[in-house]
C-alpha positions as CSV (number, residue, x, y, z in Angstrom):
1,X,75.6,21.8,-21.3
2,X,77.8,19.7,-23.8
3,X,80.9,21.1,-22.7
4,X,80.6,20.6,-18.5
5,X,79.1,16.8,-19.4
6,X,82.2,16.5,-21.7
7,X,84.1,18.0,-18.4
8,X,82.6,15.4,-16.1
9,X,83.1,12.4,-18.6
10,X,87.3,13.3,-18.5
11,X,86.9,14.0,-14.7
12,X,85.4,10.8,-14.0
13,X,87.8,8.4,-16.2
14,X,90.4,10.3,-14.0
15,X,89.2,9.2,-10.7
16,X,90.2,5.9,-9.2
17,X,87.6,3.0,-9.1
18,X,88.0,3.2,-5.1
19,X,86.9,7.0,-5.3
20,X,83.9,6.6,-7.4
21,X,81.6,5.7,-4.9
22,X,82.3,8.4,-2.6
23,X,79.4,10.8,-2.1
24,X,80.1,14.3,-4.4
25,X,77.2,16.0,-4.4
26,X,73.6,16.1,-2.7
27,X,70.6,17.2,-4.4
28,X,67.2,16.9,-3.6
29,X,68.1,16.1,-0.1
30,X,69.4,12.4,-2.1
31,X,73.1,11.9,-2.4
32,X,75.3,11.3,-5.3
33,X,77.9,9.3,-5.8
34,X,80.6,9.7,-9.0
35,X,78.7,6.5,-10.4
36,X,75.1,7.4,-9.8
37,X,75.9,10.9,-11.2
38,X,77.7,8.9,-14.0
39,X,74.7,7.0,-14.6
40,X,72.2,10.4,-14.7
41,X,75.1,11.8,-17.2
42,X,75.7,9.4,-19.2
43,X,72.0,8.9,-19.7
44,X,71.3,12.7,-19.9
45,X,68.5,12.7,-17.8
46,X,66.8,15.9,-16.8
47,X,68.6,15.5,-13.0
48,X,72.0,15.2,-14.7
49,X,71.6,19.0,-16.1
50,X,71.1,19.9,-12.4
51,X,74.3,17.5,-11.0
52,X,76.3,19.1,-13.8
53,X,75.4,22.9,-12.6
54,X,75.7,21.9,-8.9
55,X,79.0,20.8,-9.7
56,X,80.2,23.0,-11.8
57,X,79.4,26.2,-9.2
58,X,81.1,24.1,-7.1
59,X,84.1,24.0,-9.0
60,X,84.4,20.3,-9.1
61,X,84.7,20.0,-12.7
């Protein structure tokens, strides 16, 4: 789990401010944008190991 929040962390200080409240991912019929799901990871709450998978399978980090 270390290794795809490290993933995300480099991902996100890679996207422009602009971008980072786009919508990435939707879970729990709620979206996510890169700074809520920032938020969740950088907290490493129990959604964030869920947002991390999601995105992963998704291939978007």
């Amino acid at each position: 789990m270390e290794q795809l929040r490290e993933k995300f962390l480099s991902a996100y200080a890679d996207i422009p401010n602009s971008l980072r409240k786009e919508i990435i991912i939707i879970a729990d019929e709620k979206t996510y944008t890169w700074d809520s799901t920032y938020f969740e990871v950088k907290n490493n709450t129990k959604l964030s190991e869920k947002l991390l998978n999601t995105l992963s399978e998704l291939k978007i980090i």
